[in-house]
BALOBA-1460 file (C-alpha; in Angstrom, 3 decimals):
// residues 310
<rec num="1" residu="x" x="-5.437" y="104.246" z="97.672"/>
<rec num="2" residu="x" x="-5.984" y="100.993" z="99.271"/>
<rec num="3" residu="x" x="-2.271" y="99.217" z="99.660"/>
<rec num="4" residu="x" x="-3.818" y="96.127" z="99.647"/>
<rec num="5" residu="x" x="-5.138" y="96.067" z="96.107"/>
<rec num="6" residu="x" x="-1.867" y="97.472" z="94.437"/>
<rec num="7" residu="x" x="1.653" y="96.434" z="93.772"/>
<rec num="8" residu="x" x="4.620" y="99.226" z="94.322"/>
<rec num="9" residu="x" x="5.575" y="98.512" z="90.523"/>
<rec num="10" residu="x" x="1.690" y="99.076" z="89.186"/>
<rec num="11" residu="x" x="1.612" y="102.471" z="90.657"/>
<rec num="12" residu="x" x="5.167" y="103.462" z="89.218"/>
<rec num="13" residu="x" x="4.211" y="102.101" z="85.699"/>
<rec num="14" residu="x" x="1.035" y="104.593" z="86.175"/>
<rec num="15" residu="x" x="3.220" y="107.802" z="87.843"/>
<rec num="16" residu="x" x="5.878" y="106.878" z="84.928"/>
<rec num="17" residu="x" x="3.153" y="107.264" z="82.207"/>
<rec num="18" residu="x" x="0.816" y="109.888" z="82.660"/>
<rec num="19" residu="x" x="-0.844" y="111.781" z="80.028"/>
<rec num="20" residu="x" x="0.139" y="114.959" z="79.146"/>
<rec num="21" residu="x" x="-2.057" y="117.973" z="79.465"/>
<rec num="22" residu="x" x="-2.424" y="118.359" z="75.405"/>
<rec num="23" residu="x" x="-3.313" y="114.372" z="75.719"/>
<rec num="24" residu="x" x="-5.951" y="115.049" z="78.357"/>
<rec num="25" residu="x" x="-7.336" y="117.962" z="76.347"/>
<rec num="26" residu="x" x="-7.718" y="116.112" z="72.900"/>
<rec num="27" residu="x" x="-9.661" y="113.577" z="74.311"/>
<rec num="28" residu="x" x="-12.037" y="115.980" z="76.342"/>
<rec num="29" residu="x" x="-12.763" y="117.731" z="73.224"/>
<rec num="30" residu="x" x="-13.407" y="114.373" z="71.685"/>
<rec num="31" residu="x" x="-15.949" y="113.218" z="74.198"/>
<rec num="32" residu="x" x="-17.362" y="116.753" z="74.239"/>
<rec num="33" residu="x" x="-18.277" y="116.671" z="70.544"/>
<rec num="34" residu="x" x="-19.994" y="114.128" z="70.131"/>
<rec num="35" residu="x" x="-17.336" y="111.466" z="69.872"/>
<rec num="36" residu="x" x="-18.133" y="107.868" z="71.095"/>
<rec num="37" residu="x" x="-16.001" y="106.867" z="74.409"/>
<rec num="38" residu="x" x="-16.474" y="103.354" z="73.790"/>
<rec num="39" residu="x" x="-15.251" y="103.503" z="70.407"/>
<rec num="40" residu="x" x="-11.955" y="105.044" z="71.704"/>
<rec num="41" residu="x" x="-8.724" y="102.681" z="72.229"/>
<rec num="42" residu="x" x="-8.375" y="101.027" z="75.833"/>
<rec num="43" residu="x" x="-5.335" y="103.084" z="76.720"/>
<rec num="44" residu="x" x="-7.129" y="106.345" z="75.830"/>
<rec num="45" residu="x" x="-10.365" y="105.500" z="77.966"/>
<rec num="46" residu="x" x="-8.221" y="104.196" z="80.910"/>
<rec num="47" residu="x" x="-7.103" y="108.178" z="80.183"/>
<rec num="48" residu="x" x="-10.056" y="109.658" z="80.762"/>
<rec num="49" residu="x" x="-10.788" y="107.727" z="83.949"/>
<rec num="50" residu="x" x="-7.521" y="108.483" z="85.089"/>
<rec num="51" residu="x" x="-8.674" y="112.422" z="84.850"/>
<rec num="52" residu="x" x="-11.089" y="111.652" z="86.953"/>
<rec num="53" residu="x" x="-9.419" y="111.061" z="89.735"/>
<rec num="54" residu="x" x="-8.443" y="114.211" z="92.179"/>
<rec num="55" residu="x" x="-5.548" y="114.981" z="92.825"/>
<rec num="56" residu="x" x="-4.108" y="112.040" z="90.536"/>
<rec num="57" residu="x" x="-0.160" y="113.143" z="90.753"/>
<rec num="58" residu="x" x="-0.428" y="114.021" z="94.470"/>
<rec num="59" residu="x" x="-2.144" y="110.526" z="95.070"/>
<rec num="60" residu="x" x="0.735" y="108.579" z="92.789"/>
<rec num="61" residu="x" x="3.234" y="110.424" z="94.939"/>
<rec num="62" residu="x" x="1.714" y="109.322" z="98.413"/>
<rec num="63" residu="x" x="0.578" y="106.109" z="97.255"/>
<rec num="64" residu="x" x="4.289" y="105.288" z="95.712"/>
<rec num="65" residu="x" x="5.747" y="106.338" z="99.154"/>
<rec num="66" residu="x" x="3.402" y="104.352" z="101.432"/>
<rec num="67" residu="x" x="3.766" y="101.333" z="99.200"/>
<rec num="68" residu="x" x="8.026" y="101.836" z="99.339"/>
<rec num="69" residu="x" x="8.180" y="103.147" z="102.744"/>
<rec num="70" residu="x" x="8.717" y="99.274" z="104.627"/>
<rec num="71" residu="x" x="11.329" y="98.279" z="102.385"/>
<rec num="72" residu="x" x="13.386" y="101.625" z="102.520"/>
<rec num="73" residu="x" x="13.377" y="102.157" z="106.616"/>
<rec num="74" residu="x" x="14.284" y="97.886" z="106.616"/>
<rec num="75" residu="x" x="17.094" y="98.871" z="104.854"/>
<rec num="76" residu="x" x="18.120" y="102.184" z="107.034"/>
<rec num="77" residu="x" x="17.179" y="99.824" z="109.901"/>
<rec num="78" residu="x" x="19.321" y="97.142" z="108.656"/>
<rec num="79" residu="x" x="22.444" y="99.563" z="107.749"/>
<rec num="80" residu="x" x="22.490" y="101.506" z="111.114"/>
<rec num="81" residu="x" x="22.095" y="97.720" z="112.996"/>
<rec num="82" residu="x" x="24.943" y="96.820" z="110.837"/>
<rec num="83" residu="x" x="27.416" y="99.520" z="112.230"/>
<rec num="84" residu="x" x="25.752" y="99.244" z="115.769"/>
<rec num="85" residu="x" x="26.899" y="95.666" z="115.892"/>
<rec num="86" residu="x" x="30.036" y="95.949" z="114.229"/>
<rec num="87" residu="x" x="31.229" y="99.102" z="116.640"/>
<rec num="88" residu="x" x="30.301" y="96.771" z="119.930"/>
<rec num="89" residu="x" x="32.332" y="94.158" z="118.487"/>
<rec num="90" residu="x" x="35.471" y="96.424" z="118.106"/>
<rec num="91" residu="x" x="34.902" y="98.080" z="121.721"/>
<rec num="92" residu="x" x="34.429" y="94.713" z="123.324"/>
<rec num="93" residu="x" x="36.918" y="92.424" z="121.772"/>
<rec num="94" residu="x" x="39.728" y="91.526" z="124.022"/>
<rec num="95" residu="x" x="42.275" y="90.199" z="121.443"/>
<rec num="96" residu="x" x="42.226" y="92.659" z="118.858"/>
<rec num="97" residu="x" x="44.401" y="96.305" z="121.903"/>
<rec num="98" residu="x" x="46.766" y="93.389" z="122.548"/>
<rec num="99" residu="x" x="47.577" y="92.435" z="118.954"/>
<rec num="100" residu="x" x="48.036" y="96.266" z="118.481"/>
<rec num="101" residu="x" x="50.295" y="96.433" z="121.398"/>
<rec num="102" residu="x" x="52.309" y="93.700" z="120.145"/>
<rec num="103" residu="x" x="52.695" y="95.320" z="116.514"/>
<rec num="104" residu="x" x="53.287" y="98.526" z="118.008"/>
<rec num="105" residu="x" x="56.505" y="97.044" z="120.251"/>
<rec num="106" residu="x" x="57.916" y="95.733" z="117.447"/>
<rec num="107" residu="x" x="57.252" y="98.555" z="115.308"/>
<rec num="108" residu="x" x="59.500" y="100.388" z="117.995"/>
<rec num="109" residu="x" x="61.680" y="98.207" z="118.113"/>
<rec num="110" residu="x" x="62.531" y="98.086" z="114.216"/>
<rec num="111" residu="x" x="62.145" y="101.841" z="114.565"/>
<rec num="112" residu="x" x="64.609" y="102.259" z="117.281"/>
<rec num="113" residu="x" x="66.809" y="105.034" z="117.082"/>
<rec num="114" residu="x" x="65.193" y="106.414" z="114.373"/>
<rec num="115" residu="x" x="62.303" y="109.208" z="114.337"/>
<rec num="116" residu="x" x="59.655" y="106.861" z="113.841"/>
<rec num="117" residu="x" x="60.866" y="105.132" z="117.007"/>
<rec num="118" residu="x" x="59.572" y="105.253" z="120.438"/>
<rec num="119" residu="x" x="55.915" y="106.326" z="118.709"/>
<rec num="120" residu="x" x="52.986" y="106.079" z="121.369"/>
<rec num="121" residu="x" x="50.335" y="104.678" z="118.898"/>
<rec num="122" residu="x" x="49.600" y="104.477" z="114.964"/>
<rec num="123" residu="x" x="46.814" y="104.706" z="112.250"/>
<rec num="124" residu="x" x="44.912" y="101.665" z="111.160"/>
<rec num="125" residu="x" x="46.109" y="102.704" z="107.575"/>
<rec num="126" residu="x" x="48.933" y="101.395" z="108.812"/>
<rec num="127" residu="x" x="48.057" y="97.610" z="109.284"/>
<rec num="128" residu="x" x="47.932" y="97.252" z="105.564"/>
<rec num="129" residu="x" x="52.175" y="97.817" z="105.597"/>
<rec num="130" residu="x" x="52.935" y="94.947" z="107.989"/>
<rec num="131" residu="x" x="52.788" y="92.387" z="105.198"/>
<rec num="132" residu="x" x="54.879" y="94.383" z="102.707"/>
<rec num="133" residu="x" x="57.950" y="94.448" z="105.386"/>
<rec num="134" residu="x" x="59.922" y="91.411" z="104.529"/>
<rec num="135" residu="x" x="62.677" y="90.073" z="106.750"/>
<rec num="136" residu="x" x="66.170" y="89.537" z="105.555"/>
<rec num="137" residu="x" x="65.557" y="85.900" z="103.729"/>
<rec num="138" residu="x" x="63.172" y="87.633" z="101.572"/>
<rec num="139" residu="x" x="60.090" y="85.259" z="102.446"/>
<rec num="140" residu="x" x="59.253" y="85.423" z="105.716"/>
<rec num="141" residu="x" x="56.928" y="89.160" z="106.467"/>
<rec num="142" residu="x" x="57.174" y="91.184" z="109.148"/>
<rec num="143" residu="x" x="53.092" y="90.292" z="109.827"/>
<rec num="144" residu="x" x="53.997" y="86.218" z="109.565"/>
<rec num="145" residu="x" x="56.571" y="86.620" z="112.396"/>
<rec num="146" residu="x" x="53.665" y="88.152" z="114.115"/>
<rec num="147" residu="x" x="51.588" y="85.253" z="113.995"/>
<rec num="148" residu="x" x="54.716" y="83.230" z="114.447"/>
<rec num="149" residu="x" x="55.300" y="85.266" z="118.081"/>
<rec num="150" residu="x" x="51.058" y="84.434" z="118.596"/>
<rec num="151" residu="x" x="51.389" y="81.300" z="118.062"/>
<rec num="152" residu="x" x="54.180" y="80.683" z="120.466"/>
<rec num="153" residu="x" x="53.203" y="82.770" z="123.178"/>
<rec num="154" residu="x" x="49.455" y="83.745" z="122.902"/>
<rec num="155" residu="x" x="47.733" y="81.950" z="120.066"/>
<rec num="156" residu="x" x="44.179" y="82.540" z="121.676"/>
<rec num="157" residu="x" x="44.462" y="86.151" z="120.279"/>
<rec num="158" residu="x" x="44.459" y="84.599" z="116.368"/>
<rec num="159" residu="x" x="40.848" y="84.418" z="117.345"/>
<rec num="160" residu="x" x="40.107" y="88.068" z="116.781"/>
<rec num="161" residu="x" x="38.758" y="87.221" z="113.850"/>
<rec num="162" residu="x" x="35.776" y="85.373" z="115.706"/>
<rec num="163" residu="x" x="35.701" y="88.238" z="117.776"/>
<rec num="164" residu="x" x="35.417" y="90.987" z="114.663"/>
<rec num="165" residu="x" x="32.791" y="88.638" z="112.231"/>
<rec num="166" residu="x" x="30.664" y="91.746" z="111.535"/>
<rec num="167" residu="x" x="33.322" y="94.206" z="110.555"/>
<rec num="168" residu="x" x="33.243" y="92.819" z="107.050"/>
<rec num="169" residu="x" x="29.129" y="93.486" z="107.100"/>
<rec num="170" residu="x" x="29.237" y="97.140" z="108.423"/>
<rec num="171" residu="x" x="32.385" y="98.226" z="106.291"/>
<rec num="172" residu="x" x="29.502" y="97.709" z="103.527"/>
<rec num="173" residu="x" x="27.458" y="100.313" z="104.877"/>
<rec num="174" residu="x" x="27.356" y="103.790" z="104.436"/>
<rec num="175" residu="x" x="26.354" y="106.219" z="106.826"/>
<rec num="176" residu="x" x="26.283" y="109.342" z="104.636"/>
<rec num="177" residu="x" x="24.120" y="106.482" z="102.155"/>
<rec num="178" residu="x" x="21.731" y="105.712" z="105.725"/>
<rec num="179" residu="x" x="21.435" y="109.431" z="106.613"/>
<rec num="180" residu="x" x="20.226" y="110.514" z="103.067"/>
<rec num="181" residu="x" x="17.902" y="107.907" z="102.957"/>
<rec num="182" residu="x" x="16.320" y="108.734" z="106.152"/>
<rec num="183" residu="x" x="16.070" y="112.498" z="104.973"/>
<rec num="184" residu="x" x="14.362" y="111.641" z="101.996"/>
<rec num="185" residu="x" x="11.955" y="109.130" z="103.719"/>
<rec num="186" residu="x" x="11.349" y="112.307" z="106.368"/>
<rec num="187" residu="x" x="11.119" y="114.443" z="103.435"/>
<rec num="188" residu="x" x="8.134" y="112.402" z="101.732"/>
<rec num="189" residu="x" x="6.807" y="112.147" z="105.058"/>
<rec num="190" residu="x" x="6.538" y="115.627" z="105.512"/>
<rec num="191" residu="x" x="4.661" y="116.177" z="101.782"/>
<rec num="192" residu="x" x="2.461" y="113.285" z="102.207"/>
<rec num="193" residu="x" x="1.340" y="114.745" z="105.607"/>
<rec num="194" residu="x" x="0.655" y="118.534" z="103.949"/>
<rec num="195" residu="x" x="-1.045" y="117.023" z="101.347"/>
<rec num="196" residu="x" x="-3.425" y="114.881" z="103.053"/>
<rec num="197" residu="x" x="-3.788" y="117.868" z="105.755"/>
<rec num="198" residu="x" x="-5.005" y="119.708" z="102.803"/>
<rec num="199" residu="x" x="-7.876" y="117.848" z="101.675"/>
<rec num="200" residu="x" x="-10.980" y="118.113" z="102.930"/>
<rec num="201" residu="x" x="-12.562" y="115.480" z="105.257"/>
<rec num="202" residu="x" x="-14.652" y="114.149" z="102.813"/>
<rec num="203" residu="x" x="-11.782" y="113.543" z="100.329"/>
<rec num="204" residu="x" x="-9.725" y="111.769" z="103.487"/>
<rec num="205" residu="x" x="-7.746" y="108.145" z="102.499"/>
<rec num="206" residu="x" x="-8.423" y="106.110" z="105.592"/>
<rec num="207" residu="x" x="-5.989" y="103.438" z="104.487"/>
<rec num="208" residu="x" x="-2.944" y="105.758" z="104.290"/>
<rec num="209" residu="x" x="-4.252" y="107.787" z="107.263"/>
<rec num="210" residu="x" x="-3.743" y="104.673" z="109.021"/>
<rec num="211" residu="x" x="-0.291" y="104.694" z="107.731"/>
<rec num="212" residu="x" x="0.445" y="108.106" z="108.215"/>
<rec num="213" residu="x" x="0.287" y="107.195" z="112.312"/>
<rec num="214" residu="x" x="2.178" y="104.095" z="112.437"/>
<rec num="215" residu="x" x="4.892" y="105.706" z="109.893"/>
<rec num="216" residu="x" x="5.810" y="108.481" z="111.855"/>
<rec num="217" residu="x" x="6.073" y="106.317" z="115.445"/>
<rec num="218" residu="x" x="8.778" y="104.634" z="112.787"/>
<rec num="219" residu="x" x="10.661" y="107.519" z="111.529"/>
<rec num="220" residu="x" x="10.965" y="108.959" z="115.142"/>
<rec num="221" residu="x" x="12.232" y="105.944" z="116.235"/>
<rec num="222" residu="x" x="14.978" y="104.920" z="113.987"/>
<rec num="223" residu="x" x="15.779" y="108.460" z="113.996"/>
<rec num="224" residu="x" x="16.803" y="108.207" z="117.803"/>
<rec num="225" residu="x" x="18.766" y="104.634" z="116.752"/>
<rec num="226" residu="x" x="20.815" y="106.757" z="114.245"/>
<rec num="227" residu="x" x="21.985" y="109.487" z="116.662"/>
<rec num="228" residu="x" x="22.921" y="106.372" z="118.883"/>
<rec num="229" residu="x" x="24.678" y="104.443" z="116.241"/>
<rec num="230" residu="x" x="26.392" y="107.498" z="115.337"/>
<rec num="231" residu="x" x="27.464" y="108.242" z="119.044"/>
<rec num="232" residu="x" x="28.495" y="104.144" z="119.226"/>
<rec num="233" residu="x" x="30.555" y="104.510" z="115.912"/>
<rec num="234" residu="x" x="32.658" y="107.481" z="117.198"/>
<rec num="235" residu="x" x="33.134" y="105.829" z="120.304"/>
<rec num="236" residu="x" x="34.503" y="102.767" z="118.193"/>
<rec num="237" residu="x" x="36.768" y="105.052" z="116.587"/>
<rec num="238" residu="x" x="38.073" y="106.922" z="119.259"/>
<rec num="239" residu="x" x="38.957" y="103.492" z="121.138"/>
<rec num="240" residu="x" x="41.263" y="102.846" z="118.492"/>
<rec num="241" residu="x" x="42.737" y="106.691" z="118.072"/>
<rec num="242" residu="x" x="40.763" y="107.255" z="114.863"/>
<rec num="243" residu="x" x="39.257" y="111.133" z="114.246"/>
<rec num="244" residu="x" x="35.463" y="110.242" z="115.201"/>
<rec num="245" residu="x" x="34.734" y="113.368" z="112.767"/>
<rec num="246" residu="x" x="36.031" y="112.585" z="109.920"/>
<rec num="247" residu="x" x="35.791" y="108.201" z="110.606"/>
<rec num="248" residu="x" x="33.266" y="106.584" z="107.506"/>
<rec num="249" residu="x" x="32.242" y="103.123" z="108.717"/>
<rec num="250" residu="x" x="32.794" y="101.565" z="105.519"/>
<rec num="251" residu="x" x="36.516" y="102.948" z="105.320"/>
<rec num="252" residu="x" x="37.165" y="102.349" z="109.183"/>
<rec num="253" residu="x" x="35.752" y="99.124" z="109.617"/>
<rec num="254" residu="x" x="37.429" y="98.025" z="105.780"/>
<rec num="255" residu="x" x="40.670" y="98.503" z="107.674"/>
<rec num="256" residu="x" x="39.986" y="96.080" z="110.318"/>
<rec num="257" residu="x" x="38.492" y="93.669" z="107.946"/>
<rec num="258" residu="x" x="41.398" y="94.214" z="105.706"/>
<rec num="259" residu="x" x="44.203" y="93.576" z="108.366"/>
<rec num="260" residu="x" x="41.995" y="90.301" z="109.823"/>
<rec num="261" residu="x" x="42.030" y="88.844" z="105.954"/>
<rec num="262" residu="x" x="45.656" y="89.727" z="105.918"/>
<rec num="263" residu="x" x="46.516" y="88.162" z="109.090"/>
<rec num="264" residu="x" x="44.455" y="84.753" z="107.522"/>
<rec num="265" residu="x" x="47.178" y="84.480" z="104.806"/>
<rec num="266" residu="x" x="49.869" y="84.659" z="107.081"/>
<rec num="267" residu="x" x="48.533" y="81.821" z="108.937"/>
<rec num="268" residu="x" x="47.960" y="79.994" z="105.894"/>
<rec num="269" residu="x" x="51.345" y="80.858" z="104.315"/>
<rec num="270" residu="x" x="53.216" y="79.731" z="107.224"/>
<rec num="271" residu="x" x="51.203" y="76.869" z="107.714"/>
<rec num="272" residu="x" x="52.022" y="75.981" z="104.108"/>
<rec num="273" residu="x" x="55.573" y="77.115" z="104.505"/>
<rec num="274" residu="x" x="56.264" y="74.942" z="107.734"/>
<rec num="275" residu="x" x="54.845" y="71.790" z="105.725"/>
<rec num="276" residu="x" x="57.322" y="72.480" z="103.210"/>
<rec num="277" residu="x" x="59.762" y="72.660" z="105.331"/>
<rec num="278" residu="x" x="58.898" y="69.212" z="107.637"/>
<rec num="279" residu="x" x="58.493" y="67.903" z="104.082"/>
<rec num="280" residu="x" x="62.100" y="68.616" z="103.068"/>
<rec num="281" residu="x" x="63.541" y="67.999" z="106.505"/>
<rec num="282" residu="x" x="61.851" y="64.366" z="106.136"/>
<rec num="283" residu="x" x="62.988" y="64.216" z="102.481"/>
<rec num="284" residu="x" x="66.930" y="65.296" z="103.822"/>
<rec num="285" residu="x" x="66.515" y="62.476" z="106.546"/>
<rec num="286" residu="x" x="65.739" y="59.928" z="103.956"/>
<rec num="287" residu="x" x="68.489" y="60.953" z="101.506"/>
<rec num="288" residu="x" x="71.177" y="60.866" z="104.367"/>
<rec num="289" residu="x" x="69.572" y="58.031" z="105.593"/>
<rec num="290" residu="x" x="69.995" y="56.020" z="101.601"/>
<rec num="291" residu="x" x="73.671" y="57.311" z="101.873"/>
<rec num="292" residu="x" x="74.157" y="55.873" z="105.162"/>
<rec num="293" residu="x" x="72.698" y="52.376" z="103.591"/>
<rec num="294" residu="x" x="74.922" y="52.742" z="100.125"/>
<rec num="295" residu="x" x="77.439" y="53.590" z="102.830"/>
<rec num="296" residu="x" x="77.248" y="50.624" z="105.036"/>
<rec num="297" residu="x" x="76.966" y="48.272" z="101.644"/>
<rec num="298" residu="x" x="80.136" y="49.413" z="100.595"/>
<rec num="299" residu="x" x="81.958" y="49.192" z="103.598"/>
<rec num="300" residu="x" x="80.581" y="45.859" z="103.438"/>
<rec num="301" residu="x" x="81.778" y="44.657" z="100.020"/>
<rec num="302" residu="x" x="85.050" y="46.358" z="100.405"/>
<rec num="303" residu="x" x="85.103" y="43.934" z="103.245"/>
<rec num="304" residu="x" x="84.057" y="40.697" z="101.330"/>
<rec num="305" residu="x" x="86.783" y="41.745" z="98.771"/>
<rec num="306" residu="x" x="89.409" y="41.429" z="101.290"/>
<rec num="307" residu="x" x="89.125" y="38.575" z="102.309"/>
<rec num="308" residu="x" x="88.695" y="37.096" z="99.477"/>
<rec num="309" residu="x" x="92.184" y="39.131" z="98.205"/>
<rec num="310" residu="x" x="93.306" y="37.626" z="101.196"/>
């Protein structure tokens, strides 16, 4: 049981091919009647050394869990820091109430006088509608006039996407994923510990003993980081008038992400669309301005050819 002399995948390949019973049997009988061990195969001797080892299946078990157990609380670890970031970002950012003021106002606006006007808030499932609204011309969205009205009057709020980086991490993660990964880690925990309790202290593993100690300090503590995380991510979702019951971080903060890649292409499309149109206003200037030259020949000619008429 020494971690340091085995790979996770060497003790799998053994858990994943144990002998059978009937395997086990056959070769005891073998040995038992006579038969020569070192004439046996290498796989069937490796067998019988295997059987004697106690409690083989209950040592794969615990070994296989110490020798996964870093790797799968780094990754709980990792998922729950991922939403734990991502939720500060949304309570903290400045930029991102006021751009949901502004689309609300003109939502109430376009809404006025109807039932949907005059509305106090909305759902984020709602963002994803502001670039399907077109405006009468048929090119220009209802979310590139927002960024048109930014730009004019407050275009330090296009930053929110500075402001939001890690949304697009944490809507990655999921927390029912996280929670059943820290069960099952708890879960192993809590057979590795009855098993070794059960042994007697002569048949004691000081190398996963060792473990044993410094893995449950672990599991208690990133079990107090997930109730926090979870009480950070409802607070996240309440800020913005989401259910904090029924919220998933990789659906609420895919929203965000969602309208802040959305809100990109606007910029780009009417970036692209106002160097269109600069480019045709400059081409229009130089055709009037060739007409005005063809013009002024002309006039010029016609002149020449009058006096010489004359």
């Amino acid at each position: 049981m020494n971690r340091r002399m085995f790979t996770l995948e060497q003790v799998k390949q053994v858990a994943a091919f144990m002998p059978g019973k009937d395997d086990i049997a056959n070769l005891k009988n073998f040995v038992e009647t006579g038969g020569d061990v070192t004439r046996l195969p290498p796989a069937e001797q490796f067998v019988l050394k295997l059987d004697q080892v106690p409690f083989l299946a209950n040592r794969l078990v615990t070994f296989v869990f110490a020798l996964s157990f870093d790797l799968k609380i780094e990754e709980v670890k990792s998922g729950l820091l991922d939403i734990e970031r991502a939720s500060k970002q949304v309570i903290d950012s400045k930029s991102l109430p006021q751009i949901l003021e502004l689309i609300l106002e003109l939502g109430n606006f376009i809404n006025d006088g109807s039932p949907r006007g005059g509305a106090f808030g909305f759902k984020l499932s709602s963002l994803s509608k502001l670039d399907d609204i077109k405006a009468a011309d048929n090119k220009t969205t209802l979310l590139q006039y927002l960024v048109q009205m930014l730009e004019k009057k407050s275009p330090q709020l296009l930053k929110v996407n500075e402001e939001l980086s890690l949304c697009e991490i944490a809507a990655r993660v999921s927390m029912q994923a996280v929670s059943s990964d820290l069960a099952s880690l708890k879960k192993d925990f809590a057979a590795t510990t009855t098993f070794l309790d059960e042994l007697a202290e002569t048949e004691k593993f000081p190398e996963i003993s060792a473990f044993i100690a410094k893995a449950k300090k672990i599991l208690d503590d990133t079990s107090t980081v997930f109730t926090s995380t979870q009480e950070l991510f409802k607070k996240a979702t309440t800020y913005l008038c989401e259910d904090p019951q029924s919220a998933k971080p990789e659906e609420f903060f895919a929203m965000i992400q969602s309208f802040l890649f959305t809100l990109n292409e606007a910029i780009r499309r009417n970036d692209v669309q106002s160097k269109n149109a600069e480019k045709l206003k400059k081409m229009e200037e130089a055709r009037i301005k060739r007409l005005k030259k063809i013009g002024k020949s002309i006039t010029r000619e016609m002149d020449r050819n009058a006096i010489v008429t004359d």
